[in-house]
VEXLO-662653 format. One record per residue (C-alpha): residue in one letter; x negated, y negated, z. Coordinates in Angstrom, 3 decimals. Layout:
! residues N
<pt rest="A" px="X" py="Y" pz="Z"/>
...
This chain:
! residues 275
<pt rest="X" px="0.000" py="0.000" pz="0.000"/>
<pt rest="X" px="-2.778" py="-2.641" pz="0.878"/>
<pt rest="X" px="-4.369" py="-1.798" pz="-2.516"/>
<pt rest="X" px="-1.279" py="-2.236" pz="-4.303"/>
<pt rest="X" px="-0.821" py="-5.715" pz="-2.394"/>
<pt rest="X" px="-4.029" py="-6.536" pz="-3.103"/>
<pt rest="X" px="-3.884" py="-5.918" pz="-6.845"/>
<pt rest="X" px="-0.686" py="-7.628" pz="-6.717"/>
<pt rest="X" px="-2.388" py="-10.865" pz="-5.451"/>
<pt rest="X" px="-5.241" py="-10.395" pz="-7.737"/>
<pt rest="X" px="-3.058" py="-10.946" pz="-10.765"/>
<pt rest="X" px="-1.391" py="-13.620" pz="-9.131"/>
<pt rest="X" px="-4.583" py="-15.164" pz="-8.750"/>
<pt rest="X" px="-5.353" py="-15.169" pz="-12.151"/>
<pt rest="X" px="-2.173" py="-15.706" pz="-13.575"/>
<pt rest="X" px="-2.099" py="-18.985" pz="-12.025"/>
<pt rest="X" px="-5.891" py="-19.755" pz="-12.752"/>
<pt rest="X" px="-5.045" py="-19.229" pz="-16.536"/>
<pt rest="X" px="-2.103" py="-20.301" pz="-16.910"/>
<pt rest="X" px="-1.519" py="-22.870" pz="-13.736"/>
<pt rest="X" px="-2.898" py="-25.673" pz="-15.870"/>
<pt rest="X" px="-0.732" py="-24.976" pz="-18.479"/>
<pt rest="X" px="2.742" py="-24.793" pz="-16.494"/>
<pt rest="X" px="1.560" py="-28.027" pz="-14.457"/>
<pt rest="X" px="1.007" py="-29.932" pz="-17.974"/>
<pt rest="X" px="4.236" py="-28.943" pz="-19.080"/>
<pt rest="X" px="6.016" py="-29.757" pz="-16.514"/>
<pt rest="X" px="4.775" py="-33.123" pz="-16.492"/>
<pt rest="X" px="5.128" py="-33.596" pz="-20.073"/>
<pt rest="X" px="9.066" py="-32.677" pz="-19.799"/>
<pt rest="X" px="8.965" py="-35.115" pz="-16.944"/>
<pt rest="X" px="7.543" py="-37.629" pz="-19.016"/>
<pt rest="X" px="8.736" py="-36.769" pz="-21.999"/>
<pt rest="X" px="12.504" py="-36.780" pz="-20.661"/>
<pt rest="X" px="11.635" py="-39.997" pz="-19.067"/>
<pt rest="X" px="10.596" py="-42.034" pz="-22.622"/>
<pt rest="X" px="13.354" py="-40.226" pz="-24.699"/>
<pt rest="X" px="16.134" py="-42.536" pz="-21.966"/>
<pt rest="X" px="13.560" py="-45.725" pz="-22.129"/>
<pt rest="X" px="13.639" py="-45.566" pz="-25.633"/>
<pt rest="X" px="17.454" py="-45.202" pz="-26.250"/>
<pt rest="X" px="17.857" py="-48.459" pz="-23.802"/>
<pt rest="X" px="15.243" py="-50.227" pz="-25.680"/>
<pt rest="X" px="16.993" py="-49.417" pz="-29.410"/>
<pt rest="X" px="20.056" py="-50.239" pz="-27.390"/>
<pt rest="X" px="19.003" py="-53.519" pz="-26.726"/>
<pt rest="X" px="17.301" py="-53.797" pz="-30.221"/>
<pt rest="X" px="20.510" py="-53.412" pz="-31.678"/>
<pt rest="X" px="22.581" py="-55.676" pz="-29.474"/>
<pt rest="X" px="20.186" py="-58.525" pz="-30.396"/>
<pt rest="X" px="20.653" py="-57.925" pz="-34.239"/>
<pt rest="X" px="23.390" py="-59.726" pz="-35.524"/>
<pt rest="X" px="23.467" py="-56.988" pz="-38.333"/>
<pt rest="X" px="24.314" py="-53.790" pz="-36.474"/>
<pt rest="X" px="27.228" py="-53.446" pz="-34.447"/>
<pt rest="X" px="27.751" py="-51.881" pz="-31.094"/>
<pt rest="X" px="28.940" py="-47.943" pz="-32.887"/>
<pt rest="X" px="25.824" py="-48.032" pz="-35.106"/>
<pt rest="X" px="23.577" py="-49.051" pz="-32.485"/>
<pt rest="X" px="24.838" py="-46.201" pz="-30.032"/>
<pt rest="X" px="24.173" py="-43.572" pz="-33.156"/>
<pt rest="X" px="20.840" py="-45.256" pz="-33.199"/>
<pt rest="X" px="19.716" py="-45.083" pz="-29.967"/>
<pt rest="X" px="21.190" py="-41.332" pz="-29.714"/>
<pt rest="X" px="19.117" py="-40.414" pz="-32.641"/>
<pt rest="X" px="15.889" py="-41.982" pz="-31.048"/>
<pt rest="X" px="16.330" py="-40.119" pz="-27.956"/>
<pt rest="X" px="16.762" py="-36.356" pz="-29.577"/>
<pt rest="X" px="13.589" py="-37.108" pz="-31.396"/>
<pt rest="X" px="11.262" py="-37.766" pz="-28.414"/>
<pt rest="X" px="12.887" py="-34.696" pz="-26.386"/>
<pt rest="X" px="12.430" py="-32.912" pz="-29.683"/>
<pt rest="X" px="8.722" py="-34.245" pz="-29.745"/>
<pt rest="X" px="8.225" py="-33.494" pz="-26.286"/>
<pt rest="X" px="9.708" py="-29.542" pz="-26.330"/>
<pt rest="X" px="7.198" py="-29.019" pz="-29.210"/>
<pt rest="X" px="4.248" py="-30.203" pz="-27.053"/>
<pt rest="X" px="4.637" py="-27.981" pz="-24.054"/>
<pt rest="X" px="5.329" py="-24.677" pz="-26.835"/>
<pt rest="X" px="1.723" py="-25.863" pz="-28.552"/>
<pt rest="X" px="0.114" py="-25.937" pz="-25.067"/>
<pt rest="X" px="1.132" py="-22.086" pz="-24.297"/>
<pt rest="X" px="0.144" py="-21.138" pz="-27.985"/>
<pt rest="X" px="2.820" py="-20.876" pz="-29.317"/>
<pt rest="X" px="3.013" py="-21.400" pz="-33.454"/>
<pt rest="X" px="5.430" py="-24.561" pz="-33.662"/>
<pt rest="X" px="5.547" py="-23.993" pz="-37.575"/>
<pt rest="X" px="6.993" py="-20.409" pz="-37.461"/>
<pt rest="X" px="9.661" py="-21.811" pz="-34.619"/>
<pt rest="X" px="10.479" py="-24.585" pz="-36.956"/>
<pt rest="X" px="10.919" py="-22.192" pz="-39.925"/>
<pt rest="X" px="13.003" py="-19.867" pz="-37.204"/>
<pt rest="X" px="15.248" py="-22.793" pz="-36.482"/>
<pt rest="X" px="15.063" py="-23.919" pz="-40.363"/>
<pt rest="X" px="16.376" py="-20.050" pz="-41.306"/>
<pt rest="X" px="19.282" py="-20.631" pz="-38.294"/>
<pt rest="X" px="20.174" py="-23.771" pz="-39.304"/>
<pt rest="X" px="21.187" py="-22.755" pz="-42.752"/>
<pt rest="X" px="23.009" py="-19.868" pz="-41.883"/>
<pt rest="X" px="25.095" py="-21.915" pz="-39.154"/>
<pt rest="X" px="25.698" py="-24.485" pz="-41.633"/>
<pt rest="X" px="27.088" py="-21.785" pz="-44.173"/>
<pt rest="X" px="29.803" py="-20.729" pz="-41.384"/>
<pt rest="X" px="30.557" py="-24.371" pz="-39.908"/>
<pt rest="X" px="30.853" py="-25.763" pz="-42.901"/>
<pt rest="X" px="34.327" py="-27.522" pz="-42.208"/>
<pt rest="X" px="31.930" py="-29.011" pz="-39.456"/>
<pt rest="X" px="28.907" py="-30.196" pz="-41.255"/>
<pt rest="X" px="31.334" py="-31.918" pz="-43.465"/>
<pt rest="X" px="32.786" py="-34.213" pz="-40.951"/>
<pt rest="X" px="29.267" py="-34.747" pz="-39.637"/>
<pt rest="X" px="28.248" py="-35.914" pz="-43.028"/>
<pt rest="X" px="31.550" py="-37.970" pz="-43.213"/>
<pt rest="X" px="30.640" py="-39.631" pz="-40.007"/>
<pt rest="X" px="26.751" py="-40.225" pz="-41.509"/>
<pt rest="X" px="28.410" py="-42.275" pz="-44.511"/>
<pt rest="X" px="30.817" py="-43.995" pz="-42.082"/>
<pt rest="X" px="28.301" py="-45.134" pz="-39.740"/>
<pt rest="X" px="25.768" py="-46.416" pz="-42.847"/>
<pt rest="X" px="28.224" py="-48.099" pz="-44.954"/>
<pt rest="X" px="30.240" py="-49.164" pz="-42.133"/>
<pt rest="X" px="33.732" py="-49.789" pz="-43.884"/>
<pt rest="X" px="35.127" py="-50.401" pz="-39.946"/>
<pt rest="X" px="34.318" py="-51.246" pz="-37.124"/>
<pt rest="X" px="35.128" py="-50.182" pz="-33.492"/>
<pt rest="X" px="37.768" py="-52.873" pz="-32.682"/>
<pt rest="X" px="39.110" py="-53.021" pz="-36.275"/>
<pt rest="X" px="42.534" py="-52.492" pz="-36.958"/>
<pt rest="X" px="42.741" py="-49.820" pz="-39.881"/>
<pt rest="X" px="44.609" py="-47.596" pz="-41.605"/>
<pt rest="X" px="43.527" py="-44.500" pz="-43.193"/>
<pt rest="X" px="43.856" py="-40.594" pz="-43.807"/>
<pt rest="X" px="47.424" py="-41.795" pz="-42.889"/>
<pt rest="X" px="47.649" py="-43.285" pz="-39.959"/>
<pt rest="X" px="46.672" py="-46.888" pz="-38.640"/>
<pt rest="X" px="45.545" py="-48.446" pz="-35.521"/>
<pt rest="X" px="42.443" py="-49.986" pz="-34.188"/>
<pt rest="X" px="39.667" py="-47.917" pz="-33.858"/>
<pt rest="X" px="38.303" py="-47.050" pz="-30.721"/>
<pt rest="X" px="35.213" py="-44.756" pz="-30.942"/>
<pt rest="X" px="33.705" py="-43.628" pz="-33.729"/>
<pt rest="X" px="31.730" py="-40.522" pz="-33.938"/>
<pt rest="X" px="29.758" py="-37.915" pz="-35.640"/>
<pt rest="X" px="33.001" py="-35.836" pz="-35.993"/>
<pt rest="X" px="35.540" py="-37.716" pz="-35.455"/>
<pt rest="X" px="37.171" py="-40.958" pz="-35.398"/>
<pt rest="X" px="39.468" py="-42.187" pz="-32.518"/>
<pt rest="X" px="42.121" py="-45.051" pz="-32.999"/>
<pt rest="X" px="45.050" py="-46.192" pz="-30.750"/>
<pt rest="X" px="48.704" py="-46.994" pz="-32.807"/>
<pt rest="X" px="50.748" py="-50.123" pz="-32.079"/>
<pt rest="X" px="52.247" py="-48.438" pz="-28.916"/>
<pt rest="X" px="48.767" py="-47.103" pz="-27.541"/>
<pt rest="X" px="49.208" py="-43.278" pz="-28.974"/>
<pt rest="X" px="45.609" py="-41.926" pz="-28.989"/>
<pt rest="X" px="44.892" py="-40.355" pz="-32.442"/>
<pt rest="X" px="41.977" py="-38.133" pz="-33.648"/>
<pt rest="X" px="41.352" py="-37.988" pz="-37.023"/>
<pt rest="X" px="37.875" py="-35.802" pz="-38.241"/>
<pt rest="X" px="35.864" py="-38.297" pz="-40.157"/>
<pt rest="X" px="36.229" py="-35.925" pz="-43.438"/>
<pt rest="X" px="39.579" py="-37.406" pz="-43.680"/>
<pt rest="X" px="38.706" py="-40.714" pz="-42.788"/>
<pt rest="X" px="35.868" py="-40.579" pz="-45.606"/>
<pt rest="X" px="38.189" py="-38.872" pz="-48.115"/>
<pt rest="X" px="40.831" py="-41.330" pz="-48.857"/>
<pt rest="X" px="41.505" py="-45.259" pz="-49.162"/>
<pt rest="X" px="40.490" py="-47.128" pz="-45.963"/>
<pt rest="X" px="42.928" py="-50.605" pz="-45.028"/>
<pt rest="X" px="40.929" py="-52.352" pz="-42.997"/>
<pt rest="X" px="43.148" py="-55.454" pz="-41.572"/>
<pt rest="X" px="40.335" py="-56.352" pz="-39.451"/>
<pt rest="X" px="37.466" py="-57.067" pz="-42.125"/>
<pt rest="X" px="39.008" py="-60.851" pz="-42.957"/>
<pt rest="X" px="39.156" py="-63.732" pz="-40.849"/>
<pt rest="X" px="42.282" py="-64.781" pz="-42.615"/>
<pt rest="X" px="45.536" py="-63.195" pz="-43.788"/>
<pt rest="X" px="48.396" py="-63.884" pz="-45.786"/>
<pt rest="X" px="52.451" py="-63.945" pz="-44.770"/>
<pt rest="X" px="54.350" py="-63.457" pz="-47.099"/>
<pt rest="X" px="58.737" py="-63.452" pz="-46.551"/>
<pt rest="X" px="61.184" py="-63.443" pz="-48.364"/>
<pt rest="X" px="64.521" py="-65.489" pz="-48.311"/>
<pt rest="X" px="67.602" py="-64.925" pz="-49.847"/>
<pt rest="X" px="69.878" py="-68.054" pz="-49.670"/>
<pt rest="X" px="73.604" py="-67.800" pz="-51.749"/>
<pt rest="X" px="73.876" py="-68.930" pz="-55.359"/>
<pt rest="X" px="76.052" py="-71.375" pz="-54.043"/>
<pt rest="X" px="73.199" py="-72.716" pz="-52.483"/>
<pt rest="X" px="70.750" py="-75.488" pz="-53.388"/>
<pt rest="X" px="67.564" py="-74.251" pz="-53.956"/>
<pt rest="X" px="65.668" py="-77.571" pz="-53.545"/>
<pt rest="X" px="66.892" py="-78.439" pz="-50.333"/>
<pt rest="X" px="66.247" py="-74.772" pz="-49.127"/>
<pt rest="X" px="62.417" py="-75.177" pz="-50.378"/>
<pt rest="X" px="62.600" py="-78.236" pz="-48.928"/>
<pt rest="X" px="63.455" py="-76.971" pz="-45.502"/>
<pt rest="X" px="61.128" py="-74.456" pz="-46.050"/>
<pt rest="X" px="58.237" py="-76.464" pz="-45.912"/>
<pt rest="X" px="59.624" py="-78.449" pz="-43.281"/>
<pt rest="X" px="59.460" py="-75.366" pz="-41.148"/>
<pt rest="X" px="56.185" py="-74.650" pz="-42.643"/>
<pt rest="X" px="54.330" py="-78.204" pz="-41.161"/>
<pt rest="X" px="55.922" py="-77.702" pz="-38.208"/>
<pt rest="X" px="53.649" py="-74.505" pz="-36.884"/>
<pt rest="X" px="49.873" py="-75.445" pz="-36.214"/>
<pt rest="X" px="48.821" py="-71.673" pz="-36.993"/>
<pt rest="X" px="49.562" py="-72.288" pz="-40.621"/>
<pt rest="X" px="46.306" py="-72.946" pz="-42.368"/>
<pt rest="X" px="46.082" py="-76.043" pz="-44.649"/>
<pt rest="X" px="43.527" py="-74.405" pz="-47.136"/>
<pt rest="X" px="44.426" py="-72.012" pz="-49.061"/>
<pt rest="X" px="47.341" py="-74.191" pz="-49.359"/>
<pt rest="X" px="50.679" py="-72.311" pz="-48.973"/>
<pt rest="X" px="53.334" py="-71.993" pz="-51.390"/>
<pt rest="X" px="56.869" py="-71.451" pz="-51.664"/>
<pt rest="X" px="58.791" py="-70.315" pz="-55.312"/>
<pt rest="X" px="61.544" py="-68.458" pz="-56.398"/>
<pt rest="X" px="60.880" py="-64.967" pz="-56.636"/>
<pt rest="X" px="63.866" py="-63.076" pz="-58.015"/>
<pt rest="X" px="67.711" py="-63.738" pz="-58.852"/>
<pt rest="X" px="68.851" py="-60.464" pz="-57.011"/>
<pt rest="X" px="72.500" py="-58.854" pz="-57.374"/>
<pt rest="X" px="73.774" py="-61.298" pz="-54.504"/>
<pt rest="X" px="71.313" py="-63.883" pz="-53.542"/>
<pt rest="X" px="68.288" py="-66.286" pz="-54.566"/>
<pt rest="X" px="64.866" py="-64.727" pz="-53.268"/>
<pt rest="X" px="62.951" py="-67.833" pz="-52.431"/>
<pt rest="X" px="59.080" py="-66.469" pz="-51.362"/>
<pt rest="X" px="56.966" py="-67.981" pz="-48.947"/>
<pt rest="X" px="53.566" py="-67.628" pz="-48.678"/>
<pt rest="X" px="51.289" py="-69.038" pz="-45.947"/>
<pt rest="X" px="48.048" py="-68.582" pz="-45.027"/>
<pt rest="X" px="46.319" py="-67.980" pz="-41.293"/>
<pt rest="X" px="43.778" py="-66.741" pz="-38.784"/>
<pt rest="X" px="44.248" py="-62.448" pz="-38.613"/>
<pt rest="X" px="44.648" py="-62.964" pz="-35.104"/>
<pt rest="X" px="48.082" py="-64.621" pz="-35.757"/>
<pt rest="X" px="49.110" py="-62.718" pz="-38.505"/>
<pt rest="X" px="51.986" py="-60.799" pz="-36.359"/>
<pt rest="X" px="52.867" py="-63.578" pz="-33.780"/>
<pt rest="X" px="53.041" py="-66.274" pz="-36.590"/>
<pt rest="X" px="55.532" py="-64.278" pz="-38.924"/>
<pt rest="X" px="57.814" py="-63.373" pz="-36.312"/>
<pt rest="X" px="58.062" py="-67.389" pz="-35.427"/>
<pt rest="X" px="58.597" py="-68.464" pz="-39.039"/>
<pt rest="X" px="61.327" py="-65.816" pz="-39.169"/>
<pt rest="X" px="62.886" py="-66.790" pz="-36.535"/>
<pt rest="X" px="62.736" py="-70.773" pz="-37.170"/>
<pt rest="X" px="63.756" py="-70.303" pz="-40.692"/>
<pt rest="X" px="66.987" py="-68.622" pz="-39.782"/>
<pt rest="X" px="67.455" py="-71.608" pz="-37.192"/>
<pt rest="X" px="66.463" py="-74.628" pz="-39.409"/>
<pt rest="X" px="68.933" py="-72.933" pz="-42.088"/>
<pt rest="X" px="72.051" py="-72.324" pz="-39.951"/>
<pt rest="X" px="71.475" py="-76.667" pz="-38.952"/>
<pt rest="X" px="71.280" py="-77.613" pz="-42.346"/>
<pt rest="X" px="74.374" py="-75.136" pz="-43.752"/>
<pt rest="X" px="72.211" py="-72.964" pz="-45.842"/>
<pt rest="X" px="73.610" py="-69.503" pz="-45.728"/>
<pt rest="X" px="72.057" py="-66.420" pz="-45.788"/>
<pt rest="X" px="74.445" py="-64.272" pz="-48.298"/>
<pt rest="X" px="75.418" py="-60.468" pz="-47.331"/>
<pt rest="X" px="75.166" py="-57.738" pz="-50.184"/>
<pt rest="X" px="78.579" py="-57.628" pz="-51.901"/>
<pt rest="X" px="79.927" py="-55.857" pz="-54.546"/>
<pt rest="X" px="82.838" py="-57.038" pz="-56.704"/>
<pt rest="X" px="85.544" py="-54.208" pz="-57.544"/>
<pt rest="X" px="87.732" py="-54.822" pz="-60.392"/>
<pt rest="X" px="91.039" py="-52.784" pz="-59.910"/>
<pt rest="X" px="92.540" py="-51.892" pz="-63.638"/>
<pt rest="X" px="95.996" py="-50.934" pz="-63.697"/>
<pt rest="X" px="97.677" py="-49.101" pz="-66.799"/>
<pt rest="X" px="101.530" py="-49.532" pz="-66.741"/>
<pt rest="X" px="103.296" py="-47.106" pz="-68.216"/>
């Protein structure tokens, strides 16, 4: 038995003579290495926040890519100081790769999707969108998928392959926006003093923008009224508060002045055959 101890604490010995060193280094280096990978994603972090080119979702893919890199770096440093071939591991984890990629490929797809998204930036987080059928303003935007919140706060998740894939709305991207209603006064009406009180209604909101200049014409003789169109111009941020106003003072300012607003109507002409 004390042979058998002592042989025991022989190897021990010079297992940890041989390869002491070695553990010690990379334990440090993961330390260290761990350590710089988070310094670096707060200093791309900050990078990007100072840039008045890269927004907050692209600088948090940044910074995210900057910090698997080091740990990457640093993994591949302690496996050279045991000996270990890093070439054949990378070809390993090259072979791997592929044949993961062959069975996810639904899932490499949206991670491509959400590589185009984040370079050619079509949105924003914060933008109000609508796309792959649904709109809302976006709240995160990922490497797989892309999370918005509707009018009435409904969390949706679309996967960026859908997102890429079809025609992106993005009501967010302008600083200005155009209203446009329409009014339908009676053909008994004049049409003069209804443009007229139009653009009465028109000066009367501050919101409306004075260039591009707004305009008011008559759009279409329909089957029972005049469609006068009114188009004015104003900051996006008003867009929704400013058209429910006009609407509401243009019914107003027309009931004052007698200008009616006609209901659909048919007119039925009874023929009678006497016999």
């Amino acid at each position: 038995m004390e042979e058998a101890a002592t042989e025991y604490m022989d190897l021990i010995i010079e297992l940890s003579t041989q390869y002491g060193l070695n553990i010690i280094f990379a334990v440090l280096t993961l330390i260290i290495g761990f350590m710089a990978a988070g310094w670096v994603k707060r200093m791309v972090v900050k990078l990007c926040l100072k840039s008045e080119t890269i927004d907050d979702t692209l600088g948090a893919f940044f910074s995210s890519i900057a910090r698997y890199i080091v740990i990457i770096f640093t993994i591949l440093a302690v496996l050279d100081r045991f000996g270990i071939e890093t070439a054949s591991l990378i070809a390993i984890v090259g072979a791997a790769s592929l044949a993961i990629g062959l069975a996810l490929q639904g899932t490499l797809s949206n991670v491509a999707a959400g590589v185009m998204l984040l370079m050619f930036r079509p949105f924003k987080v914060g933008d109000f969108i609508d796309a792959a059928g649904h709109a809302g303003t976006v709240k995160t935007l990922g490497l797989f998928v892309t999370e918005m919140a509707t009018l009435d706060n409904v969390k949706i998740i679309v996967p960026n392959s859908q997102v890429w894939g079809t025609s992106i709305k993005n009501f967010s991207a302008n600083d200005n926006r155009r209203i446009d209603l329409v009014v339908g006064i009676s053909y008994d009406d004049d049409i003069d003093k209804a443009i007229a009180e139009l653009k009465v209604v028109i000066s009367e909101d501050d919101r409306v923008l004075k260039d591009p200049e707004s305009s008011i014409f008559v759009g279409e003789l329909g089957a029972s009224s005049v469609d006068l169109v009114v188009r004015v111009w104003t900051e996006r941020g008003n867009f929704a508060p400013l058209k429910a106003a006009l609407t509401r003072s243009i019914k107003y300012r027309f009931d004052e002045k007698g200008i009616s607003f006609p209901y659909p109507q048919q007119d039925v002409h009874i023929i009678s055959n006497a016999d």
